[in-house]
Backbone bond lengths (Angstrom), bond angles and torsions (degrees), N, CA, C in turn:
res aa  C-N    CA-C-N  psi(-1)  N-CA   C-N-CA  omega(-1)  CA-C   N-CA-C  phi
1 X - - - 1.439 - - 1.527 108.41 -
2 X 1.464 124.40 132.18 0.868 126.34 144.02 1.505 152.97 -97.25
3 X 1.286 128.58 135.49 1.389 121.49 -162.31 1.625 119.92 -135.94
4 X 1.145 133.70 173.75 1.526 114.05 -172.18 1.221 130.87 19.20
5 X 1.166 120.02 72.38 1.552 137.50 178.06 1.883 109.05 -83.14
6 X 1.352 124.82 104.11 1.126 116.73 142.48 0.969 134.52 -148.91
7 X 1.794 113.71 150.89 1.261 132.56 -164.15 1.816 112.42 -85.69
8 X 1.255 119.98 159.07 1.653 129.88 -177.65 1.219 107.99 -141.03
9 X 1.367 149.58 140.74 1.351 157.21 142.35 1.566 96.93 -65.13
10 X 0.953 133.35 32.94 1.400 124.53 163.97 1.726 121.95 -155.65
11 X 1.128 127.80 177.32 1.130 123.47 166.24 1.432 136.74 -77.60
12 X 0.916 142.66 115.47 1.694 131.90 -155.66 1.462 106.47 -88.92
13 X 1.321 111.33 141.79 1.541 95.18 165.68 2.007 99.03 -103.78
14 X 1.201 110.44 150.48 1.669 129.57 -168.33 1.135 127.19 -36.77
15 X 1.941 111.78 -0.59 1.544 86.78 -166.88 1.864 73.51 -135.80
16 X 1.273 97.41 23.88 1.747 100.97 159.63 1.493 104.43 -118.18
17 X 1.414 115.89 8.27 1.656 114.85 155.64 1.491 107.12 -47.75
18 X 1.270 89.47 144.05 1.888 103.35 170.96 1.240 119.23 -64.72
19 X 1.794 122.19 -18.75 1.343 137.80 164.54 1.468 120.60 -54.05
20 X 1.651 94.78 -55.06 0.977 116.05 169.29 1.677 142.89 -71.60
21 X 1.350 106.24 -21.69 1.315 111.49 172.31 1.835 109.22 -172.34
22 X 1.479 95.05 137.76 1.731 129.10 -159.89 1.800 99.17 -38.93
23 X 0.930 134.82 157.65 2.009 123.06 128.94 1.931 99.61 89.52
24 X 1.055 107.83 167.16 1.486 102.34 170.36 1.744 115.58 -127.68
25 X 1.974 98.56 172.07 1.222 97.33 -162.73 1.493 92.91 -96.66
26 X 1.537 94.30 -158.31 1.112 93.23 178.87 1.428 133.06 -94.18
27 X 1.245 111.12 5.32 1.500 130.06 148.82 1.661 131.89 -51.39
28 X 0.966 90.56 -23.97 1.637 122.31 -178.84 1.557 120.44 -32.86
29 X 1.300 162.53 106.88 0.838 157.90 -136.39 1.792 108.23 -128.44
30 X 1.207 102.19 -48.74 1.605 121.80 -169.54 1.895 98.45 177.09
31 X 1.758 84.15 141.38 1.651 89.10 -172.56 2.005 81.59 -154.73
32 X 1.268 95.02 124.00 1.826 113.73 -177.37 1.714 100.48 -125.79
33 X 1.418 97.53 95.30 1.545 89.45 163.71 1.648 122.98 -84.43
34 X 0.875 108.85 21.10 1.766 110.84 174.55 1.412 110.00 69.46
35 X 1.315 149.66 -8.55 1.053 145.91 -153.74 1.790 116.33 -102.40
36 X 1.795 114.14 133.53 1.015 106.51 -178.02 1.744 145.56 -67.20
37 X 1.390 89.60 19.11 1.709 102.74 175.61 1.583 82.62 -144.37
38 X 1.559 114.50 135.59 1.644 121.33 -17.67 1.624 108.99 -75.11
39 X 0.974 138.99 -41.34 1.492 131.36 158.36 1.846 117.97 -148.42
40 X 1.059 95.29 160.82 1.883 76.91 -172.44 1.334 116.37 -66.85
41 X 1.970 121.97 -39.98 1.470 99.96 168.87 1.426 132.55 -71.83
42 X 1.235 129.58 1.57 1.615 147.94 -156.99 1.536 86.55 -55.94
43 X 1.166 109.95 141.62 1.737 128.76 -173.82 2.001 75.58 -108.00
44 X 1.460 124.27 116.50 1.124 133.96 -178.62 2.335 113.17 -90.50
45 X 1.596 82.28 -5.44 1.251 95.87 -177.01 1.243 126.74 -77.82
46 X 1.657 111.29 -17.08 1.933 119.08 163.99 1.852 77.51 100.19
47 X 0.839 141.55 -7.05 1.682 126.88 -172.27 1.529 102.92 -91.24
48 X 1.046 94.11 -14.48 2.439 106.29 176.70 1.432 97.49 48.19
49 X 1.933 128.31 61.90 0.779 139.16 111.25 1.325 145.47 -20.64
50 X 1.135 107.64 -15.79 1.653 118.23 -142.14 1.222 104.72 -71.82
51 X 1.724 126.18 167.70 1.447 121.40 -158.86 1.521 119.21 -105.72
52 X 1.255 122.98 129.36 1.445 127.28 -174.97 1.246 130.93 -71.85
53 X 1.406 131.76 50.10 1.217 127.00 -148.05 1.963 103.70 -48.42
54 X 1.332 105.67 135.99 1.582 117.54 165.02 1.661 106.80 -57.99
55 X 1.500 126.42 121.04 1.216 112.88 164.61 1.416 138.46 -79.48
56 X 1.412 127.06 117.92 1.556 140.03 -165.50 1.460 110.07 -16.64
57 X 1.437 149.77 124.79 1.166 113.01 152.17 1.533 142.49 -80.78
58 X 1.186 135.76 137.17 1.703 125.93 165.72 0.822 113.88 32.11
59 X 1.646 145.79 134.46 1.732 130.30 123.53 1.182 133.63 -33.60
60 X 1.301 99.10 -20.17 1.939 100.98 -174.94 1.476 99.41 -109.83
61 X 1.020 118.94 5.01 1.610 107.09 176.27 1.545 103.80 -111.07
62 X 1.692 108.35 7.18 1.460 81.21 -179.81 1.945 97.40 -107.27
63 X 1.946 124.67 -165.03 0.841 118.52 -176.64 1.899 104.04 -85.99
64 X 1.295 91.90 -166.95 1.779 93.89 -179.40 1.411 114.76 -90.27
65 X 1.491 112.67 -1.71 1.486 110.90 179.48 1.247 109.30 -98.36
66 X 1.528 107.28 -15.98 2.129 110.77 178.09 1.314 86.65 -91.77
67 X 1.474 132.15 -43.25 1.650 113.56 -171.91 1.902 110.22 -55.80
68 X 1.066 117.00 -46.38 1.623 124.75 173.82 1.554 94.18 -37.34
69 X 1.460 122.20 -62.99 1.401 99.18 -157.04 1.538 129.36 -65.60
């Protein structure tokens, strides 16, 4: 599982790890904590990153070896 994902255009030094400390700097690029308020792809970083999920297609439009899975 993944959770609190964020990205930097820069190098961090360790105690600006995301482990290490809450919110982002100003290096910050996009930061998605997965969570359902305000939505799970919401880029929480103000840069409106946020992620586009591809929508599924049909059962009947797909073949019989993607329907199996």
């Amino acid at each position: 599982m993944i959770d609190d994902v964020r990205l930097s255009n820069a190098v961090l030094h360790p105690d600006q790890l995301l482990v290490n400390a809450e919110g982002t700097t100003g290096k910050c690029v996009g930061y998605w904590r997965f969570e359902a308020n305000p939505n799970v792809y919401k880029d929480v970083s103000n840069h409106g990153n946020d992620i586009q999920p591809k929508p599924l297609p049909s059962a009947n439009a797909l073949d019989p070896k993607t329907q199996a899975l």
